[in-house]
Residue, then its C-alpha position, 0 to 999 in steps of 0.5 A: x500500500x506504501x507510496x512516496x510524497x508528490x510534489x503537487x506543483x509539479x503535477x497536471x492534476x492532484x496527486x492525491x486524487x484519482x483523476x481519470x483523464x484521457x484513459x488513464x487515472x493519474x494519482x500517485x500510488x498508481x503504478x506503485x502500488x496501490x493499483x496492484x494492491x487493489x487487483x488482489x484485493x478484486x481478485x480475492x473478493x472474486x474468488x471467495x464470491x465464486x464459491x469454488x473449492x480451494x485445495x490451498x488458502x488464499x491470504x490477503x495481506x496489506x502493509x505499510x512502510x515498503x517505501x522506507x524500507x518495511x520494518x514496521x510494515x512486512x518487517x514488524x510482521x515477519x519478526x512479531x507475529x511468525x506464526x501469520x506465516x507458518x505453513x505459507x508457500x508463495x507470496x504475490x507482491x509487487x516488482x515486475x509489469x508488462x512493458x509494451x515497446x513499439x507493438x512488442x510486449x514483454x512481461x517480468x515476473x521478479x524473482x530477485x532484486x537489486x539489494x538496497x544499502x542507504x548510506x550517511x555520510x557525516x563531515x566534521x570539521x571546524x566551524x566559522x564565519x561563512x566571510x573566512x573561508x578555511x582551508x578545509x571544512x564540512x561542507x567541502x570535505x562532503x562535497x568532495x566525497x561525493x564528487x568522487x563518488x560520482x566520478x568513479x562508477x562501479x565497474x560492469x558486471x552481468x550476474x547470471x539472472x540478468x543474463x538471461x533476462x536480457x537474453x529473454x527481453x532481446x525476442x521483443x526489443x528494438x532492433x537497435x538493442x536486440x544483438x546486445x541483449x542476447x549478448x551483453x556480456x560482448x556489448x559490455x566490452x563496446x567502448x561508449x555501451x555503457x553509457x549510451x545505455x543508462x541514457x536510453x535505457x537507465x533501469x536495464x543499465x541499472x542491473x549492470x553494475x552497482x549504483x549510488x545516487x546522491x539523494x539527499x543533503x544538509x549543511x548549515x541554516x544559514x548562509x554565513x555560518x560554515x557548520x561544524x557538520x554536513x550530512x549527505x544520504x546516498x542510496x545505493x543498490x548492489x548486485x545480488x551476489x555483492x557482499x555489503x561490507x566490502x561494498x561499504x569498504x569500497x564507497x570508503x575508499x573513494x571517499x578517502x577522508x578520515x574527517x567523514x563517517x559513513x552510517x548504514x542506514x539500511x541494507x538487507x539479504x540477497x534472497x531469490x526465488x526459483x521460477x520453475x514453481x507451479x505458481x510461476x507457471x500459472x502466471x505464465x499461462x494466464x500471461x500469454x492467454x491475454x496476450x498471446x505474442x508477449x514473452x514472460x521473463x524472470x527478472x531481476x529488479x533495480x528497486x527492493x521490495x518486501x518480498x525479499x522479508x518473505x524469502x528470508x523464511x522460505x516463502x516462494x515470492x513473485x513480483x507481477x503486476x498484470x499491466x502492459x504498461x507503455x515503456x515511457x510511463x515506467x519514468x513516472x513511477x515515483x515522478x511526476x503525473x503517475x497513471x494508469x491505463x483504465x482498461x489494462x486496469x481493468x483486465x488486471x483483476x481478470x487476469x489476476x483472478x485467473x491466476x488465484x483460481x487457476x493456482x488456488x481452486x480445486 
């Protein structure tokens, strides 16, 4: 159910209204997630008003806090109340949509993800009048820190999942990417391929290599004080089989300056989940009853989600969202005028119901 803040001015509509507007409900939540909460939910409701027999129950399960990291959400449940999940066998979450590229369509099922560590960076240093500059201070030392952060991207590396992602994804893609998704292991070695990559297709180059953005920043409350402190978060996301500490002894090393701590906020385990599961196929098998061209991929996904919570205890988990989405309104999910088509909507409680009986009804 967790969603981020919008930023109303930057929106054609309210964000914190649903607007339907040319075929689409904009609003925030949308995309992610509350559209996907709602397809559950119809299809929970479906299946119970059906009267059909189940061989196996069917939980609907709705939590907080995914966006800060769900440890008073899914995590809090995991931890303090175990017992919800004895018994339990797979979980429906989200992670994964179909995306329509030109008139090709593909659609990922999550199995694995990017791991998310948050990082603080603290700068110390002496304070004093903002009219005599020093040699060195907070402010600057964190600067630096990030600029060399910035400029010293983690090296490329194709983890065997993202291989044969992409090697699924080259069937639809455009021309221009196809010989590189069935080969991004040569395409890497291209000079400029990087690159020309994350400008057109950041959430593919995404899953490449490891990644930090510089997302937030404080220093002093006023201009002519030099504070004593200046904070930076980073959020960085690893690859599935990177270990966090030695990530964090890397992002200490290019920071190289004893006047700078660096907190992990947050970080969890690299937990997957295999594909070749009764569940798995039953959503492949709906999947291409609706839409008979598309290719059904396992993905691996940039962001994180709660799933993996539910994988440290064993619990087969999916990210699926029965919705084609156009490849450009993947950028508004946690940008600006977030929406979706009312129709794919629509067909998503059919196509979810499908898979809950198809799985779950006798």
């Amino acid at each position: 159910m967790d969603v981020v803040p919008a930023t109303r001015s930057q929106w054609s509509t309210d964000p914190l209204a649903p607007v339907v507007k040319d075929g689409f409900l904009y609003g925030r939540g949308t995309l992610d997630t509350k559209s996907l909460g709602i397809l559950h939910l119809q299809a929970f409701l479906a299946l119970r008003a059906s009267g059909k027999p189940l061989r196996r129950d069917v939980v609907f399960m709705a939590t907080a806090d995914e966006e800060a990291g769900g440890h008073l959400g899914a995590g809090w449940l995991t931890k303090q109340r175990p017992e919800l999940f004895e018994g339990v066998g797979f979980l429906l979450n989200e992670g994964a949509s179909g995306s329509l590229s030109g008139d090709r369509v593909s659609f990922g099922v999550e199995v694995a993800q990017k791991v998310p560590v948050w990082l603080r960076l603290v700068a110390r240093d002496t304070p004093g009048h903002g009219s005599v500059p020093r040699t060195t201070s907070a402010p600057g030392r964190l600067v630096a820190a990030l600029q060399r952060i910035q400029e010293q991207p983690f090296a490329p590396r194709v983890v065997p999942a993202v291989r044969a992602m992409f090697a699924s994804l080259a069937q639809t893609a455009e021309p221009e990417w196809r010989d590189a998704l069935a080969d991004v292991d040569g395409a890497l070695r291209e000079p400029g391929f990087p690159a020309r990559l994350q400008a057109a297709k950041p959430h593919w180059h995404a899953l490449l290599r490891n990644t930090c953005s510089i997302t937030m920043l404080s220093g002093s409350d006023k201009i002519n004080v030099v504070p004593p402190e200046a904070r930076a978060e980073i959020d960085c996301r690893v690859l599935p089989d990177q270990d966090v500490d030695a990530f964090v002894g890397e992002i200490r090393e290019r920071v190289a300056d004893d006047g700078i701590a660096i907190e992990k906020i947050l970080a969890f385990t690299a937990a997957a989940s295999g594909a070749d599961t009764e569940l798995f196929r039953t959503i492949e098998g709906v999947t291409r009853a609706h839409h008979p061209e598309a290719v059904v991929v396992p993905s691996v996904a940039a962001g994180f989600t709660d799933s993996h919570f539910f994988r440290d205890l064993g619990i087969t988990s999916y990210g699926y969202m029965p919705v084609v989405l156009p490849e450009g309104d993947h950028a508004r999910i946690h940008g600006n005028d977030e929406r979706i088509d009312v129709q794919e909507l629509a067909k998503g409680v059919v196509m979810m119901t499908e898979i809950l009986e198809g799985f779950a009804a006798r």
